[in-house]
Structures are given as structure tokens and as C-alpha cells.
C-alpha positions as CSV (number, residue, x, y, z in Angstrom):
1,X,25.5,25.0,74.0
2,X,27.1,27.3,71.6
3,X,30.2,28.2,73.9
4,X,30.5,24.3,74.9
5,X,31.2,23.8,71.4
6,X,33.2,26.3,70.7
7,X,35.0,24.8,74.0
8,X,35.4,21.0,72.2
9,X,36.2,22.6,69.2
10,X,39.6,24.5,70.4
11,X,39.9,21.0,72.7
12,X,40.5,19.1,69.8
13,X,42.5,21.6,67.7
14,X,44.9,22.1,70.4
15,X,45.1,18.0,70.8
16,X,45.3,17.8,67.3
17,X,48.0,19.9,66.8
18,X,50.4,18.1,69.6
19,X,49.0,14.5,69.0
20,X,51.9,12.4,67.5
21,X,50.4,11.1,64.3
22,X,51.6,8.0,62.4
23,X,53.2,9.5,59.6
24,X,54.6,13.1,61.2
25,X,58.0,13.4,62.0
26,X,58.5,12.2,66.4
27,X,61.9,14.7,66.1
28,X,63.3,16.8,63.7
29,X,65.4,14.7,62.0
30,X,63.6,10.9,62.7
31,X,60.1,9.5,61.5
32,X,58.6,6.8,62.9
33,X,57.1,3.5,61.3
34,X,53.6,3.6,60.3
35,X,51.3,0.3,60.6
36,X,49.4,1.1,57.4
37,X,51.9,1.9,55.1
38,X,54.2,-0.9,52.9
39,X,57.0,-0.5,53.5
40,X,57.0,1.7,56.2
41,X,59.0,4.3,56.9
42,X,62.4,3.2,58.4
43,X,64.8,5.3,61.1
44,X,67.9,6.1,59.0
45,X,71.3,5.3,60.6
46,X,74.7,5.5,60.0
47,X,77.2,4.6,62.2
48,X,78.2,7.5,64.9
49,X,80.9,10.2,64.5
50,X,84.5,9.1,66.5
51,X,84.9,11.4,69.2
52,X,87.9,13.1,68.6
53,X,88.8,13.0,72.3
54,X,87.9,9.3,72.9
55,X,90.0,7.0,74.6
56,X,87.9,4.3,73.2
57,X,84.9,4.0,71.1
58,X,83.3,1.3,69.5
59,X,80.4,0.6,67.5
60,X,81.0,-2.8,65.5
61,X,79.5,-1.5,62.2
62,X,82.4,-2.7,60.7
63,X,83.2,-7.0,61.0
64,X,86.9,-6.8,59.2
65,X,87.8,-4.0,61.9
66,X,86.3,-6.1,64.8
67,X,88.3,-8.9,64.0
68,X,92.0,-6.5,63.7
69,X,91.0,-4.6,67.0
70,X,89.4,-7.0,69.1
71,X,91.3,-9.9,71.0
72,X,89.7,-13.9,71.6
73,X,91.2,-15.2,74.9
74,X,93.3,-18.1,74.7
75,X,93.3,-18.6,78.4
76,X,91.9,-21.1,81.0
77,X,90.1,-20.4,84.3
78,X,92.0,-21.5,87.7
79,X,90.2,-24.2,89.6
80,X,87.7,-25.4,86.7
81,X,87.4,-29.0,85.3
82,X,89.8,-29.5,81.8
83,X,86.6,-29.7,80.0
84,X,84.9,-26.2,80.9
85,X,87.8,-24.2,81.7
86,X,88.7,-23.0,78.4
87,X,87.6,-19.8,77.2
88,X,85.9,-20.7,74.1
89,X,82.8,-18.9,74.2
90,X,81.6,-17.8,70.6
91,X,81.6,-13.9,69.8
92,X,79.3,-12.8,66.2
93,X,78.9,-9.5,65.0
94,X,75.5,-9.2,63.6
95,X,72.4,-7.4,64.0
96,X,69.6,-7.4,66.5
97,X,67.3,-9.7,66.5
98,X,64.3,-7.1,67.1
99,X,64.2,-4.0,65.7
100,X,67.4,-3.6,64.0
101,X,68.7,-0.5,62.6
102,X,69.9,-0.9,59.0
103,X,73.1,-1.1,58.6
104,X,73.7,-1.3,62.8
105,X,75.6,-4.3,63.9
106,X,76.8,-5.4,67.6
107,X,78.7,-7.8,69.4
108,X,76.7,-11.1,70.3
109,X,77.9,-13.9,72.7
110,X,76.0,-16.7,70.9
111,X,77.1,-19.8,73.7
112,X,75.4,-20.4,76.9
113,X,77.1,-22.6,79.9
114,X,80.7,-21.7,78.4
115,X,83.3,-19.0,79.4
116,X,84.1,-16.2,77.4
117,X,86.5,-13.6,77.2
118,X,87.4,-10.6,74.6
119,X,89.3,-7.9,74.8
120,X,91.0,-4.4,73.0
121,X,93.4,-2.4,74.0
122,X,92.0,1.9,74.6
123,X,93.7,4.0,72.0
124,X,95.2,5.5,74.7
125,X,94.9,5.3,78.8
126,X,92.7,6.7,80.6
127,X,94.6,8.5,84.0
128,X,92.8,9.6,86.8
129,X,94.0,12.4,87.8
130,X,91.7,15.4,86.7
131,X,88.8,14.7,84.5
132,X,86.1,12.6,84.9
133,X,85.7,8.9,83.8
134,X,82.8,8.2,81.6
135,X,81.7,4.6,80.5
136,X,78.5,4.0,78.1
137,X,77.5,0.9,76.4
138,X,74.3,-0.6,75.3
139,X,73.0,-4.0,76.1
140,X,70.3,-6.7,74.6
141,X,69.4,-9.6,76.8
142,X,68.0,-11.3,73.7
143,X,66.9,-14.1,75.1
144,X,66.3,-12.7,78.6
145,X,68.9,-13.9,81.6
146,X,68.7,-17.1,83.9
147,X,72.1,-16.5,85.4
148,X,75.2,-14.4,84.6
149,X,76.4,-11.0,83.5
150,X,76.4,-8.5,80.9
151,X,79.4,-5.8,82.5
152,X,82.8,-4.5,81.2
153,X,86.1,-4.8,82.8
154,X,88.1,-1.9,82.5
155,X,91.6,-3.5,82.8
156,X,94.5,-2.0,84.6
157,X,97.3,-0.6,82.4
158,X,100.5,-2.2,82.8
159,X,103.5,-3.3,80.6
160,X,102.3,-7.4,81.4
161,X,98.4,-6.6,80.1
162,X,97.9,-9.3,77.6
163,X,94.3,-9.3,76.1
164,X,95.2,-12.9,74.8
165,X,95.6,-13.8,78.2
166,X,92.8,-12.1,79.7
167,X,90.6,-14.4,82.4
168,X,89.0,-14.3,85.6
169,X,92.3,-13.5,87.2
170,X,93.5,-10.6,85.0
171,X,93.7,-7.1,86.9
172,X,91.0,-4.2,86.4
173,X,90.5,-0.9,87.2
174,X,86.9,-1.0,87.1
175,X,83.5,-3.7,86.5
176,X,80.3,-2.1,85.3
177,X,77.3,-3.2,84.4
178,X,73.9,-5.4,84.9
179,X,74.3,-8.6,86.2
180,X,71.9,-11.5,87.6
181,X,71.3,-14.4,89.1
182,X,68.2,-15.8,90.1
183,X,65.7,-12.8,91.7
184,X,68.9,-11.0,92.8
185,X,69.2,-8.3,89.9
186,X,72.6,-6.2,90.1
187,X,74.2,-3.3,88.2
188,X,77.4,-3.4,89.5
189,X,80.1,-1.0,90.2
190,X,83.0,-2.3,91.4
191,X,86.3,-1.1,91.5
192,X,89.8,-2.0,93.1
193,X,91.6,-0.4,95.7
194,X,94.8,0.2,96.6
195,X,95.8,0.1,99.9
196,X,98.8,3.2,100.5
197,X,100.4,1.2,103.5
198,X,100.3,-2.2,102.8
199,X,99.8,-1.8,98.4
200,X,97.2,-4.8,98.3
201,X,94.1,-4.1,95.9
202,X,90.6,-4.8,97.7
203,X,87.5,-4.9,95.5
204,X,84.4,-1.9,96.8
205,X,81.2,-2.3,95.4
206,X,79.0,0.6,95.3
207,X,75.8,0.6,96.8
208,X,72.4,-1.1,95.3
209,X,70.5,0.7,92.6
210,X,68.3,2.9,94.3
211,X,65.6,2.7,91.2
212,X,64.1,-0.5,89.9
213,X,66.2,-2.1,87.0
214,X,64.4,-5.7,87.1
215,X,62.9,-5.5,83.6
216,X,66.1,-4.9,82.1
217,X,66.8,-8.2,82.6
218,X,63.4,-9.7,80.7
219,X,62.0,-7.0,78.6
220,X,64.4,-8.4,75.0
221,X,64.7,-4.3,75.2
222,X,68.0,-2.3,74.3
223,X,69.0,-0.6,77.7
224,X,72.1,2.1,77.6
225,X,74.6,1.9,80.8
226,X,76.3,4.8,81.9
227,X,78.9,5.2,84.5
228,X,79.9,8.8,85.6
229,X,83.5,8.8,88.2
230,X,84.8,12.4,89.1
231,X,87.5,13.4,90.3
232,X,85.3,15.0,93.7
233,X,85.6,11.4,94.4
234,X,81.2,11.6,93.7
235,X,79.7,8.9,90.9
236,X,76.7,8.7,89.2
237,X,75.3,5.6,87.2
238,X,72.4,6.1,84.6
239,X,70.2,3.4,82.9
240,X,68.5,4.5,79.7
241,X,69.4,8.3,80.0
242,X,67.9,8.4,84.0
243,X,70.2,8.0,87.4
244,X,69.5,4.8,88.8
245,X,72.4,5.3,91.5
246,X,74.4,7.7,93.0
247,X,76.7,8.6,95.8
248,X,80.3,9.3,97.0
249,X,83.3,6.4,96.9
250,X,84.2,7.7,100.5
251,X,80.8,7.2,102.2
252,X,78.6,4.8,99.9
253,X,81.2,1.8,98.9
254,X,81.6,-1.7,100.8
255,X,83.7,-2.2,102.4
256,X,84.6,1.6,103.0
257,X,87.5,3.1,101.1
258,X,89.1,3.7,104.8
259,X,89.5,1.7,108.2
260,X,88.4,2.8,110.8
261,X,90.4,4.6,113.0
262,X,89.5,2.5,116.3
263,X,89.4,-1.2,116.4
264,X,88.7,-3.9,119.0
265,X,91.7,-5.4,120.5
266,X,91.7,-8.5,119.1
267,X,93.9,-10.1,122.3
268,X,91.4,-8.8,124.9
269,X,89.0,-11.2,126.4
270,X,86.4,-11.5,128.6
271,X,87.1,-12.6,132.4
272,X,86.0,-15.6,133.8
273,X,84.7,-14.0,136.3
274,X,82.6,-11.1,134.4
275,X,78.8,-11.6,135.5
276,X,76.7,-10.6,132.5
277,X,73.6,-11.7,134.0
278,X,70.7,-8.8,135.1
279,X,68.5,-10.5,136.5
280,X,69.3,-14.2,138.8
281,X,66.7,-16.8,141.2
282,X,66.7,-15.1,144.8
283,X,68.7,-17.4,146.5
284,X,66.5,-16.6,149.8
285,X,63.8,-17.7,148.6
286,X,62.3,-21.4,149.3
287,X,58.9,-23.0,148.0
288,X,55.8,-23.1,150.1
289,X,54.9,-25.9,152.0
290,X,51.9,-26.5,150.5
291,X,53.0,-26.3,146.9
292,X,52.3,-29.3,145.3
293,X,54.4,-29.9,142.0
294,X,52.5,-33.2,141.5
295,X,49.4,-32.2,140.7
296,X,47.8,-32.4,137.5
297,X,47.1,-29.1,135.1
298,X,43.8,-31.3,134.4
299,X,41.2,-33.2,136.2
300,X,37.6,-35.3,135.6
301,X,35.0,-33.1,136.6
302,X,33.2,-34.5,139.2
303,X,29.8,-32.7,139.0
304,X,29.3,-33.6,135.3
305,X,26.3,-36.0,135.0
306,X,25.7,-37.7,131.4
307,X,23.3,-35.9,129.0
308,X,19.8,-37.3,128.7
309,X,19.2,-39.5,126.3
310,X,23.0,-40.5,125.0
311,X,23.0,-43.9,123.3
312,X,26.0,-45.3,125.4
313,X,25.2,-49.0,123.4
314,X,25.1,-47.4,120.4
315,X,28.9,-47.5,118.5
316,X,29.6,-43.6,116.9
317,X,30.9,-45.2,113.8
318,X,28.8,-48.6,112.2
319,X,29.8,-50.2,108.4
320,X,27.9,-48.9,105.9
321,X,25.1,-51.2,104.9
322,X,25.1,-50.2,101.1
323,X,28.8,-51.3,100.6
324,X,29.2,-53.7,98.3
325,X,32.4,-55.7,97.8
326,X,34.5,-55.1,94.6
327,X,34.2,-57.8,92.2
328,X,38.0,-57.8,92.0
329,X,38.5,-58.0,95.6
330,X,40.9,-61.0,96.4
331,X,41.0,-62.2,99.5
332,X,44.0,-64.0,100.0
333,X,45.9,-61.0,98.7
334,X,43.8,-58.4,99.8
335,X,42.5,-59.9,103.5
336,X,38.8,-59.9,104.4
337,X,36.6,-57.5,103.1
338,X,35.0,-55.4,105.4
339,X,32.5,-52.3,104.9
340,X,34.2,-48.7,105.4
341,X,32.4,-46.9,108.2
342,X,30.2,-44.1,108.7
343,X,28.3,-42.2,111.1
344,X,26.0,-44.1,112.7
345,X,22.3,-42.7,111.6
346,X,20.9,-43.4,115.4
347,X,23.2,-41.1,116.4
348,X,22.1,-38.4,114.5
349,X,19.5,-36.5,117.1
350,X,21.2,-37.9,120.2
351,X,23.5,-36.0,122.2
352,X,26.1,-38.4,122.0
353,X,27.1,-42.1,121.4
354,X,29.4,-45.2,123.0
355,X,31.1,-45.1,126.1
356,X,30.1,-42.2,128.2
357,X,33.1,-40.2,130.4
358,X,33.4,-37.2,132.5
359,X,35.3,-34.4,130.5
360,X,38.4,-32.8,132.5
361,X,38.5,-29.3,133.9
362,X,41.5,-27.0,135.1
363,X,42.7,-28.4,138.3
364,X,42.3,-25.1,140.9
365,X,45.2,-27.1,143.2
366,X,47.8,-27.0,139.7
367,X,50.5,-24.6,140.3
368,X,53.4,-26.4,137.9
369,X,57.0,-26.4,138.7
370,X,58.2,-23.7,141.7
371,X,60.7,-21.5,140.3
372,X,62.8,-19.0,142.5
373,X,61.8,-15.1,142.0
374,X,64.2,-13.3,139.6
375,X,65.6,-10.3,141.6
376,X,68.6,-7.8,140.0
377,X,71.8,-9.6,140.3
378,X,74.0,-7.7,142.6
379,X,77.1,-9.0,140.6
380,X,76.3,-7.7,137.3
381,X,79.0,-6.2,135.3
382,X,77.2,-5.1,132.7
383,X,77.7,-6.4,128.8
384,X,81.2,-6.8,128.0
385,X,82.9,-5.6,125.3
386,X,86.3,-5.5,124.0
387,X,88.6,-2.9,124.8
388,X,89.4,-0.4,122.1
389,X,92.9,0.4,120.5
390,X,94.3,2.5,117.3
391,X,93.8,0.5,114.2
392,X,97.5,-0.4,113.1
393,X,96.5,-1.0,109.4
394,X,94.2,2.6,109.9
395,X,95.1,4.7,107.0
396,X,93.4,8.2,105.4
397,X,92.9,8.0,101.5
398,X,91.3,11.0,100.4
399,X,91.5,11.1,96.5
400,X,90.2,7.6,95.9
401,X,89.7,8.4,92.3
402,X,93.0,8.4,91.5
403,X,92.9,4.7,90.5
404,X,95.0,2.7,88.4
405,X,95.3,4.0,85.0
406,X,93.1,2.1,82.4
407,X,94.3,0.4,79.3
408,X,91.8,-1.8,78.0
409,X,88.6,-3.0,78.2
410,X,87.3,-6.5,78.0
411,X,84.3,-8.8,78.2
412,X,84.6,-11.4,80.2
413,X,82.0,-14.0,81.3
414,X,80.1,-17.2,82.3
415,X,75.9,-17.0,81.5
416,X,73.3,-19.3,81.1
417,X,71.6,-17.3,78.1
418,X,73.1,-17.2,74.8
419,X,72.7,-14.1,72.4
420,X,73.8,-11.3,74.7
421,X,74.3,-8.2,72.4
422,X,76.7,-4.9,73.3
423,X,77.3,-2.4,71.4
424,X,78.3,1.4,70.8
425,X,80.7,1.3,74.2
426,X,82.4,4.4,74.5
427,X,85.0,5.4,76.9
428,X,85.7,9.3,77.2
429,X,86.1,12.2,79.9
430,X,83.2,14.2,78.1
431,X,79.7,13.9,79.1
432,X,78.9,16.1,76.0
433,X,80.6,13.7,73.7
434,X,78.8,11.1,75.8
435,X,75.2,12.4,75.2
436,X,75.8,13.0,71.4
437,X,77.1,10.1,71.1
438,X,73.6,8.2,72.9
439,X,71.7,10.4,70.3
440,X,73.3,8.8,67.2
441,X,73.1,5.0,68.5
442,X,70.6,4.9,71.3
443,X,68.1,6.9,71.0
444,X,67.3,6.2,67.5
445,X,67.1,2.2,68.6
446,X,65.0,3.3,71.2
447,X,62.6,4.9,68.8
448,X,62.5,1.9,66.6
449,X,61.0,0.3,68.8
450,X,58.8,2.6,70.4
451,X,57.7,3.5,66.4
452,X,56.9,-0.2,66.3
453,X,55.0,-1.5,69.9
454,X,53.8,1.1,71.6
455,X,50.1,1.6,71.9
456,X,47.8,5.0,71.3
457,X,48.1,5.3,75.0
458,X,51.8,4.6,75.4
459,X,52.9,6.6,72.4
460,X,50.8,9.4,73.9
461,X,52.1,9.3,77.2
462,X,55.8,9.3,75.7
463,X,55.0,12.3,73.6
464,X,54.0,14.1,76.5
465,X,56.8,13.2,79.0
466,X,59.3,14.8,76.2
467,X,57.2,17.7,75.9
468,X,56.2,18.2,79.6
469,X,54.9,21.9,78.7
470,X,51.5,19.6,76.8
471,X,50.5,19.2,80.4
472,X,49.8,22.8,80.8
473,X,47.9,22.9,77.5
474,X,45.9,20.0,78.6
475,X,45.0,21.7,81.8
476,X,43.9,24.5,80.3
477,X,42.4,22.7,77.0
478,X,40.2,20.3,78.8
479,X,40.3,21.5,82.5
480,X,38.7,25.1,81.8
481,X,35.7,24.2,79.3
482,X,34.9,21.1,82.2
483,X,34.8,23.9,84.8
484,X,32.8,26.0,82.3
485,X,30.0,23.3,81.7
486,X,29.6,22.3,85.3
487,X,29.0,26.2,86.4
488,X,26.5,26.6,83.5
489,X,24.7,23.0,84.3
490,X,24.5,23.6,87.8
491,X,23.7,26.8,87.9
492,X,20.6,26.3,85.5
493,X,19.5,23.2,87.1
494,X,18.2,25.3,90.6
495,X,15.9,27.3,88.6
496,X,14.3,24.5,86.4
497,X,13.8,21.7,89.2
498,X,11.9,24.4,91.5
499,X,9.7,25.7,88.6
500,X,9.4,22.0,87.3
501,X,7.8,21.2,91.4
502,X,5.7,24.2,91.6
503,X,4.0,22.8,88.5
504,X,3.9,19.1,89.6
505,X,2.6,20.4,93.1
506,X,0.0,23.5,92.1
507,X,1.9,25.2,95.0
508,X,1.0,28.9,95.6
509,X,3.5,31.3,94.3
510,X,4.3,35.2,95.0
511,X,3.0,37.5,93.2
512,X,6.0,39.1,93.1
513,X,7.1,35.6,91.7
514,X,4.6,35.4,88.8
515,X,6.8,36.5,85.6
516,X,9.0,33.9,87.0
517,X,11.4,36.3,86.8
518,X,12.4,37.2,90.6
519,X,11.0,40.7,89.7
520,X,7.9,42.2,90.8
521,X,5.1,42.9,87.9
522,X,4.2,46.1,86.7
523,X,0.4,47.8,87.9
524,X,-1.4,47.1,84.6
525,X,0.6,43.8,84.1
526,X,-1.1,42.3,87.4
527,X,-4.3,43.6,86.3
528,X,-4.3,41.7,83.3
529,X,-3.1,39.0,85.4
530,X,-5.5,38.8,87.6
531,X,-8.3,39.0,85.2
532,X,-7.1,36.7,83.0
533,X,-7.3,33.9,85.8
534,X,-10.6,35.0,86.6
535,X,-11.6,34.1,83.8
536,X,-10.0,30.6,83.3
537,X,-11.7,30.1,86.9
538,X,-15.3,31.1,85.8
539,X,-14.4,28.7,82.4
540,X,-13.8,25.7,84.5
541,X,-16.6,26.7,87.2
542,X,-19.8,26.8,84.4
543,X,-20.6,23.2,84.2
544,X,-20.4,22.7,87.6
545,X,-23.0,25.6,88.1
546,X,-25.7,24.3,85.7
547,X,-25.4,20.9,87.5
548,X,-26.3,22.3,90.4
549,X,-29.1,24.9,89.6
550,X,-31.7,22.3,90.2
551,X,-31.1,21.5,93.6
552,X,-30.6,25.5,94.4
553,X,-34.3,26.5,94.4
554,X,-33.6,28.7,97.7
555,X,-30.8,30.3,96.0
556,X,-31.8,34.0,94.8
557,X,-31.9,35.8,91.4
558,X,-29.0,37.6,92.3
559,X,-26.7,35.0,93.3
560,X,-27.9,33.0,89.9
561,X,-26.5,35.5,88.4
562,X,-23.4,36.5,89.8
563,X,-22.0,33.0,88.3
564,X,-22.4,34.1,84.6
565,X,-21.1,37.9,85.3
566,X,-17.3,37.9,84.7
567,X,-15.6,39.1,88.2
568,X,-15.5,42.8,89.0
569,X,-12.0,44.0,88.7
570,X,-12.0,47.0,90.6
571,X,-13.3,49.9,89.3
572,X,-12.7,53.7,90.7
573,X,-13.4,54.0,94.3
574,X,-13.9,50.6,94.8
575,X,-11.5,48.9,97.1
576,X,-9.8,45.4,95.9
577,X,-11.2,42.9,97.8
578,X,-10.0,41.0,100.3
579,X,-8.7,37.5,99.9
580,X,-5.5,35.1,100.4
581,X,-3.1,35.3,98.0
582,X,-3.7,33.8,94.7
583,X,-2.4,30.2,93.5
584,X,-1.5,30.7,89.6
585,X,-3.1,28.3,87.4
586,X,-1.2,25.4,86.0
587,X,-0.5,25.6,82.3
588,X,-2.3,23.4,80.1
């Protein structure tokens, strides 16, 4: 017991040392809220450094420089009624509505049902030709999402861009970012292609998110986007710090970045003549004689005798007799009344009631409609196909990175939920930059809320996936002293269940056994044995004697007295006497 305790005891320093309590700091340089404590203890923030490098960055802290830097769309959609086709959504800058940081502000699209488009111009384009892309922004379905989009538009530089024109129609580079509509959840990644031969763009969409983002779109949770393009032409696209989706714009893009070489030729057809047909009727073949096509798959059965005892006077169904008609039953509108049926009670232990008939069996003469024997058609061609010819439009693109520059980026869309929030987007070709730049504006969002809603359990469990080494201490914490206790439990228990039997049952022991020890007793230790259990035998034997001296009047002097003499124990030259070995005595 002393060692199990001293087992618990380093259990819980060791958890108590790594358990993240209320009021310790979660990092180095962030405490959490407390539930206890008025006021609690808030995350500081202040609004994240620029990156020198950034060709855009955004964190709408600031209203007055929202309003000089970002652009309102003044534009209509093609092909929409007068009424809806204006872009007149309304954009806010204010706060979240959970969990805000002090001082943090983002964009919000406060309509619902309307379109809505906004715009700013990079602070300088973004070229593809050597360093990576990187896109991050942050996104709060406030009110969770019916139908619509939360992505960017990364619009193609050119002297025409207009962000007070910007609509449906205006050219980008890139689209990124969740989207849904019903129980189809997206996070798209879209970009447009140019074709070298003919110099038409054609949308590719990258491949489905290979990791489950549905709760993005209904957990009123912050989530961070992040798109990764490099110039090996391979992309990567996180959700919340993690890769959700990955791959290569040559191989995982649809429609692929190139034709394909070969092509069907689209003027070949197939002959008139071409037999596709593998199997046909035998044309040799004729029907039997005796088949007869007329008769019937069923027929009465002819050896079926009615059941004794069937009631064939007796109706199945008879009114019931305790119906009563409704006193609001009218005849002339509602006819005469008549009792609803039920069973009829005489039928009840008869085999059957009413008209009696024979059933129907399987006819053995049915044999259905004669069909000819299929047999391999001897003019079968095989299935035809198309001849194949060299792709004219076929053309080899192997740098599809190199897309059209960017110069600005835009938000631009049509939802059926209202208070969409985005913030802290940052465009850059630095993945460091990037990260820092998550640690100033994400992750200490992220820990507002986790500070606030998570559980014991779920605060635990996050503690530990940061810290992945406390599974190691766990395993040795808690693992080792378990291992410990069922060695020395189970161990023991062997010992004490057979001793624990041998006194229940008075079974006879070794004497070998008798210290209980598994080692043999000593000469003079046995002696002392044995004579000690004489004695407790001749102790319990006495009353027994006297009770019988009476009815022992053959029984000599001698034998009389042996009973009161204690046993002999074996003096010198007197051998020990015979006898089976002993039974110990059970303890009183």
C-alpha cells in the first residue's frame, strides 16, 4: 500500500504540474478567461504588424481607412430583374458578435437575398513567376449559411480593372474560399486559364476537400483560409492551421490544365451495317409440337375436398349488433344507416366461412411463351467505337502557375444569411509572414473562445494535442503504477484464496507445508508441532471419553488410562509410530 501511494502521489504531481489551470498562463504571452473571476481576464490585442513584403494586408481595425481603401460597386448583374440586379448589398465594419477581441474589428455583410460587391486595389501585383502565392483570411458565418459564399476574387491586373465596376462578369485570377448551398459544402479553388493557342480563359476547379469542413459552415466559429500556389505548379489549402487539400494543377484540376492528345473523330460514325449484337434467336430452331402457349400458369386443384366443418351459410363478415346510430345521423344527406361490419363470431373456431372453392395450383402443362435459343451471333463486330485522331486544339502547358498577374482583390456575392464577417486577409509570397501573421489575429481569437466554451475535458484534450510529448508522461504516470498494482494484487491473491480453502475445507496439508511458508520445518520445530496438536486432540477428545466410560465395562485398566496420558512423543530408541500423515488443526 505504501508504494501504491507513493505511485498516486507522483500521478497527480506530474498531472498537476501540466494541467491547464483557470488562471495560469495557456502560452507565454496569452491568459485565458476564468469563470470565477469578475471581470475576467481578457486576451490583449492590438492590431498585427504590416508585413513589410505584403502585397496586400488587411485587418479593418481602422473604419476611416476602410472607407479611403476599399471600393462599393456601383454595378449591375447581366440577366437579373431591374429590381435585384443592383449591387447594393450593405458592408459594416464592426466587431464579432461572439467573442470579440477588444479593439478587433472586421468586415460584415449585414443583407441577406441582395448582391454585393467590394473591392481594393493590392499595393502592388502579385506576378507569377517565381515565388509562391499565399492567400489567408478569416471567416465568421454569424448566423450560420443557408445558401451562398464566403470566398475572395483575386482580380486580374489590367489597365481596364475598375473596382467601382466590379460584378459577376469582372476578370479574376483566382476564387478561394468556403462556399455552400444546401448539403453540398465547398471550399473552392478556382482559377482561370489561358489557353496558349487559341488565348480563351477556362475556369479549373481543384479537387474536393479531402478532410471534412461541414461544421465550418454551422459552428458561428472563426475558421482561417489558407491557400498555398507554387511555382512547382503543387498547391496546398489549409483550414484552421491544418491541410484540408492538396495536389498538383497538372493532374488534380477539372477539367485538366491540358487536352488530351488523342480525340475521337468527331465525323466518324458507325455503319449501318455494324452488328453489335453477341448473342441472337437461332434461326434453326422451331417450337415443339406439343408446346402449348395457351395454357394457364394456374389451375383449380382438382383433388381438394372442403375442410370439415366450414360454415359455407355462414357470411365471413356480419354488422355488428352493438352499433348504434349517431344521433346526428341524417338520412337524407347521409343515406341509410347501416352497422359497420366485423368478423363474424361463428366463424371463429371453424375452418372457414361463405362460399367454399377449390384453391389453384401450378399448372405442370404451363410452359409460357416459346422463345428461340440465344446462340453467338456469327455477325458480331464487336462494340464500336470511334476512330481516333490528333487533337487539333491539343496543346502542352507546363508552367500553369504562371497566371495572370493579380491586382486586386474583391468580395463579391449573393447569400441567404446576413452578418458574414472577414477579416485579417493577407496576400504575400511568405509563408513565414503568413504564420506570424495567424499568430497575432487568429490564434488569439481562437483562444477566446476556447478560454470561454470549452469543457474540463475539451480544454484538456487541447492542452495535450499542443503538447503531444504529455502523452508520454501520461503513459508512464498512470500506465506504470496500473501495471504495478495488478502484479502485486494478483500475485498475492494465489496465496491467500488457497490458504483461505484449506481452512474452509480442513483439507490435509504437507508437512513440509505447515509454516505456510513453502519451506520444510526444522527437527525440534516439528516436534513441537506435533505435540502441540496432540494435545489440542486429547483437549477436544476428554468429554467424549467420560461419556462413554459407562458403557465400556469390558474395556481394561490400561486402555482407561491411556486416554488421560498425554501421547508419547518419541523417546530414545523408540521408533515414531506409524500413521498417515497428519491434517493440521483449524485455527480457532
Amino acid at each position: 500500500m505504501h508504494g501504491l501511494s507513493l505511485h498516486l502521489l507522483c500521478l497527480l504531481l506530474v498531472v498537476g504540474s501540466v494541467w491547464p489551470q483557470s488562471v495560469e498562463e495557456v502560452d507565454d504571452d496569452v491568459t485565458v478567461e476564468t469563470e470565477d473571476e469578475e471581470p475576467a481576464q481578457k486576451v490583449p490585442y492590438a492590431s498585427p504588424i504590416v508585413p513589410r513584403d505584403a502585397y496586400f494586408t488587411e485587418h479593418f481595425d481602422d473604419p476611416a481607412a476602410f472607407e479611403k481603401r476599399w471600393v462599393h460597386s456601383k454595378a449591375k448583374k447581366d440577366g437579373t430583374d431591374e429590381e435585384i440586379a443592383k449591387y447594393d448589398g450593405e458592408w459594416a465594419i464592426e466587431p464579432l458578435q461572439q467573442y470579440a477581441l477588444e479593439g478587433d474589428r472586421g468586415m460584415v455583410l449585414k443583407s441577406r437575398a441582395k448582391h454585393a460587391a467590394i473591392s481594393s486595389r493590392l499595393s502592388k501585383p502579385f506576378h507569377f513567376i517565381s515565388k509562391p502565392l499565399v492567400v489567408q483570411y478569416e471567416v465568421n458565418l454569424q448566423n450560420g449559411q443557408e445558401c451562398g459564399g464566403a470566398y475572395l476574387k483575386l482580380l486580374s491586373d489590367s489597365p481596364d480593372l475598375d473596382p467601382a465596376a466590379f460584378r459577376d462578369k469582372t476578370p479574376y485570377t483566382i476564387m478561394f474560399g468556403p462556399d455552400k448551398c444546401g448539403n453540398d459544402h465547398k471550399l473552392h479553388f478556382i482559377f482561370r486559364h489561358r489557353n496558349p493557342v487559341t488565348g480563351e480563359y477556362e475556369e479549373k476547379h481543384a479537387k474536393r476537400a479531402t478532410s471534412q469542413i461541414d461544421t465550418a459552415f454551422s459552428d458561428k466559429a472563426t475558421h482561417l483560409y489558407r491557400l498555398v500556389v507554387r511555382p512547382d505548379n503543387s498547391f496546398e489549402i489549409y483550414m484552421d492551421d491544418k491541410v484540408v487539400n492538396s495536389g498538383s494543377l497538372l493532374e488534380d484540376m477539372t477539367p485538366p490544365v491540358n487536352p488530351p492528345k488523342m480525340i475521337d473523330d468527331p465525323s466518324d460514325s458507325k455503319p449501318a451495317s455494324w452488328d453489335e449484337r453477341e448473342k441472337v434467336p437461332d434461326p434453326d430452331a422451331t417450337k415443339p409440337d406439343d408446346w402449348d402457349e395457351e395454357a394457364p400458369a394456374k389451375i383449380v386443384d382438382q383433388d381438394a375436398v372442403r375442410p370439415d366443418g366450414w360454415l359455407e351459410d355462414e357470411p365471413e363478415m356480419v354488422p355488428d349488433p352493438d352499433a348504434e346510430k349517431p344521433a346526428d345521423w341524417d338520412t337524407e344527406m347521409d343515406g341509410e344507416w347501416e352497422a359497420p361490419l366485423i368478423s363474424n363470431p361463428s366463424c371463429a373456431d371453424a375452418p372457414g366461412c361463405g362460399p367454399w372453392s377449390a384453391p389453384t395450383i401450378d399448372n405442370p402443362a404451363y410452359k409460357g411463351k416459346w422463345r428461340a435459343p440465344m446462340i453467338d451471333n456469327p455477325a458480331y463486330k464487336g462494340k464500336w467505337a470511334p476512330r481516333r485522331i490528333e487533337n487539333p486544339h491539343y496543346f502542352e502547358d507546363t508552367e500553369p502557375f504562371k497566371m495572370t498577374s493579380i491586382g486586386a482583390v474583391g468580395v463579391e456575392l449573393w447569400s441567404m444569411s446576413d452578418n458574414i464577417y472577414f477579416d485579417n486577409v493577407l496576400i504575400t509570397d511568405s509563408l513565414v509572414d503568413a504564420q506570424q501573421f495567424m499568430e497575432e489575429t487568429f490564434h488569439l481569437k481562437s483562444k477566446k473562445r476556447y478560454s470561454k466554451e470549452a469543457g474540463l475535458f475539451d480544454r484538456f484534450l487541447k492542452y495535450s494535442n499542443e503538447r503531444p510529448w504529455l502523452y508520454a508522461v501520461y503513459v508512464i504516470a498512470i500506465g506504470l503504477p496500473l501495471v504495478l498494482v495488478l502484479f502485486f494484487c494478483c500475485s498475492g491473491s494465489a496465496k491467500t484464496d488457497t490458504a483461505a480453502m484449506r481452512k474452509k475445507t480442513d483439507e490435509p496439508e504437507d508437512d513440509d507445508q505447515a509454516t505456510g511458508d513453502g519451506e520444510p520445518m526444522a527437527e525440534g520445530e516439528e516436534e513441537e508441532e506435533e505435540q502441540a496438536e496432540g494435545e489440542e486432540e486429547e483437549a477436544r477428545e476428554e468429554p467424549k471419553a467420560a461419556g462413554d466410560a459407562a458403557n465400556e465395562s469390558e474395556e481394561t485398566e490400561e486402555q482407561k488410562g491411556s486416554g488421560d496420558e498425554a501421547p508419547a512423543t518419541g523417546g530414545e530408541g523408540d521408533a515414531p509410530p506409524a500413521s498417515p500423515r497428519r491434517r493440521r488443526p483449524r485455527r480457532e
